[in-house]
C-alpha positions as CSV (number, residue, x, y, z in Angstrom):
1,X,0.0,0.0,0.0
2,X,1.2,3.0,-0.7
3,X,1.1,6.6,0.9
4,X,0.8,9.7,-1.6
5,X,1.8,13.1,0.4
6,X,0.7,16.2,-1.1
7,X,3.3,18.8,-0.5
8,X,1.2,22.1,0.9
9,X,3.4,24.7,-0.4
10,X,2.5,28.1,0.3
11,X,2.7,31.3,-2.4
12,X,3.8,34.6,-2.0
13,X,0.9,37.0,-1.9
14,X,2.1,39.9,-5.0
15,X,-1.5,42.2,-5.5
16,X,0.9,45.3,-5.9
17,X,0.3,45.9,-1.9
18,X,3.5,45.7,0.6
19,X,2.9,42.8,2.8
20,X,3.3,45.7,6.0
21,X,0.2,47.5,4.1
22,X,-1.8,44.7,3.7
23,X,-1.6,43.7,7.4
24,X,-2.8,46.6,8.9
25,X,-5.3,46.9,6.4
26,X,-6.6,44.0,7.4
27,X,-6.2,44.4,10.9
28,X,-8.9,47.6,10.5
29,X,-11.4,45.2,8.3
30,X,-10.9,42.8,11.5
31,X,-12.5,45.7,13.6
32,X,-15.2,46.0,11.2
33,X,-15.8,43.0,11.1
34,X,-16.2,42.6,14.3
35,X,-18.4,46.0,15.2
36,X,-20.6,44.4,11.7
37,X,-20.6,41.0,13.8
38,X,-21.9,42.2,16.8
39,X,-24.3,44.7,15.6
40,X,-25.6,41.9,13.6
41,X,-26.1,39.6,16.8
42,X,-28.4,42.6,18.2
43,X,-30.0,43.8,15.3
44,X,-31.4,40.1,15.0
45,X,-31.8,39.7,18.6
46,X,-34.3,43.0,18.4
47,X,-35.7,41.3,15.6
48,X,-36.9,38.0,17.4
49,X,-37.8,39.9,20.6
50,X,-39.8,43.6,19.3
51,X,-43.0,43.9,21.0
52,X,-45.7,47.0,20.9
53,X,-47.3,48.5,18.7
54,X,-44.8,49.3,16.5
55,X,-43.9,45.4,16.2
56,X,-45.2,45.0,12.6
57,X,-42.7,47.6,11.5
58,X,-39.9,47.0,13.3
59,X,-39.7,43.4,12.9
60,X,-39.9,44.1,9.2
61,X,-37.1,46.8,9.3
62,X,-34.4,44.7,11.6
63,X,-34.7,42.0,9.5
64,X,-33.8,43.7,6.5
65,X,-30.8,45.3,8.7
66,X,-29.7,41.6,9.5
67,X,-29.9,40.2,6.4
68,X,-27.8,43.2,4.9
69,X,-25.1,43.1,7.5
70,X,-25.0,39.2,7.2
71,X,-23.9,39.7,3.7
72,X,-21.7,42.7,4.5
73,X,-20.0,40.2,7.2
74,X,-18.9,37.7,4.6
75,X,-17.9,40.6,2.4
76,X,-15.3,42.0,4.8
77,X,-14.0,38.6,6.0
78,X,-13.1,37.7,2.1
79,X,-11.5,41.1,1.9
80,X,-9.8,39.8,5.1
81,X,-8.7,36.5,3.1
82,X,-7.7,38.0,0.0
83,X,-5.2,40.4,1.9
84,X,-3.6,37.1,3.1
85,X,-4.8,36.8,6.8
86,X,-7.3,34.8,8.5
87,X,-10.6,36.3,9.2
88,X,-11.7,36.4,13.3
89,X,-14.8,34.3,13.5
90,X,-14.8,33.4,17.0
91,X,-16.9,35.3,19.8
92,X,-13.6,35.6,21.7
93,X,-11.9,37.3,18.9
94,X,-14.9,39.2,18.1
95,X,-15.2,40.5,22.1
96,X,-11.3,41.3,21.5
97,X,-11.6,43.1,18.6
98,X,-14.9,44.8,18.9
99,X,-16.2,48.4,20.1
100,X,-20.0,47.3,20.7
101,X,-20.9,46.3,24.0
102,X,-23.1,43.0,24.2
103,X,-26.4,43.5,25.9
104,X,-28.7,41.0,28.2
105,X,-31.3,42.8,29.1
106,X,-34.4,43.5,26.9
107,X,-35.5,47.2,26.3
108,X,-38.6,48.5,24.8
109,X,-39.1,48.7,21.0
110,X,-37.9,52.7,20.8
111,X,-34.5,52.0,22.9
112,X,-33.8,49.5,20.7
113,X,-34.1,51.5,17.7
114,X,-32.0,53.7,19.7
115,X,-29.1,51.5,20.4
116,X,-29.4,50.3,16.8
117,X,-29.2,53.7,15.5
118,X,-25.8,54.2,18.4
119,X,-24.2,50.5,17.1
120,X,-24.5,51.6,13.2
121,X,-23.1,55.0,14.2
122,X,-20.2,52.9,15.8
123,X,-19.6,50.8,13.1
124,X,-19.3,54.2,10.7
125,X,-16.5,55.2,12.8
126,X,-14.6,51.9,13.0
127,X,-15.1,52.0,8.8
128,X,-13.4,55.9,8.5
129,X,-10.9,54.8,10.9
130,X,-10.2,51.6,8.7
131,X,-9.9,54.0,5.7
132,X,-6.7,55.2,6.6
133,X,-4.6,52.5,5.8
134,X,-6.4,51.1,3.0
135,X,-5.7,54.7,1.3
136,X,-2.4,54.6,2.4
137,X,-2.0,51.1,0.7
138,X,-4.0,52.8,-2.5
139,X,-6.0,49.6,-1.8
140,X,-8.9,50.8,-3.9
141,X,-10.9,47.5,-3.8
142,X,-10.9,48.0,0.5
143,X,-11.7,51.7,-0.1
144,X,-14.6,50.6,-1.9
145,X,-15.9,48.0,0.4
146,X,-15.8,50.6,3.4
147,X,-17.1,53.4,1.6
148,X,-20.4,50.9,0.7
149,X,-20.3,50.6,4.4
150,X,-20.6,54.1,5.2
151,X,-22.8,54.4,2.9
152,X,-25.1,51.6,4.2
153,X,-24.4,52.5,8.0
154,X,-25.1,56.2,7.7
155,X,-28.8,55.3,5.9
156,X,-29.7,53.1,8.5
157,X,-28.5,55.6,11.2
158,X,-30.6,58.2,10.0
159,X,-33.4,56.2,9.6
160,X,-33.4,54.9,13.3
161,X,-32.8,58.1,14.7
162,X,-36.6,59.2,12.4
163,X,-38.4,57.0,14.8
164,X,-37.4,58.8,17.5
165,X,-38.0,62.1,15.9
């Protein structure tokens, strides 16, 4: 009998980005990606557990937030892979890495739009702050994924802070 052994032999990463660039770059998307993570986790907690009278609405609107940041999630951890690093996807690394508190308790409908609107404002400022080294690297294709996010976060933002208008 015999024993085949497939050699794994790694390759050099060459996308025209110093390998110094591309690992803080992707140490930013880490903290997006964990902000994104975590946001999701309470956007679809609030989701599950709305109640009042403005369930019907509510319900409807986190789940569309959920579903968008579930893609967003994969989206930044292949942005992650692509640089040439491993992706966090633990809850340990996302606790490490993260700038949103985790929450246990469960507040009325309005607070919860109110946190939501706080957590998308928090994941805009982890994206501008992970901005800075992707322009540095004149990484165009990381520039574009966080300026979608900002996009995306500062839309939802303003339409949580409406309700509470």
């Amino acid at each position: 009998m015999s024993t085949t052994t497939i050699e794994k032999k790694e390759m050099d990463i060459n996308i025209g980005i110093a390998e110094e660039d591309r690992k803080a770059t992707a140490d930013a998307l880490s903290r997006v990606l964990a902000d994104s993570y975590l946001l999701y986790l309470k956007t679809h907690n609030y989701h599950w557990n709305v109640t009042g009278e403005l369930f019907h609405s509510l319900h409807e609107q986190f789940e569309e937030q959920y579903t968008e940041l579930a893609d967003a999630i994969d989206e930044i951890a292949e942005r992650i892979r692509a640089l040439g690093y491993r992706a966090p996807g633990t809850f340990k690394e996302f606790n490490e890495l993260t700038s949103i508190e985790e929450e246990s308790e469960e507040p009325e409908a309005l607070e919860m739009v109110r946190r939501l609107a706080i957590g998308n404002e928090q994941v805009l400022r982890t994206a501008r702050q992970a901005l800075e080294p992707a322009k540095e690297a004149e990484d165009e294709a990381t520039v574009d994924l966080l300026t979608q996010r900002l996009h995306v976060h500062s839309k939802t933002a303003w339409m949580l802070r409406s309700h509470l208008e």
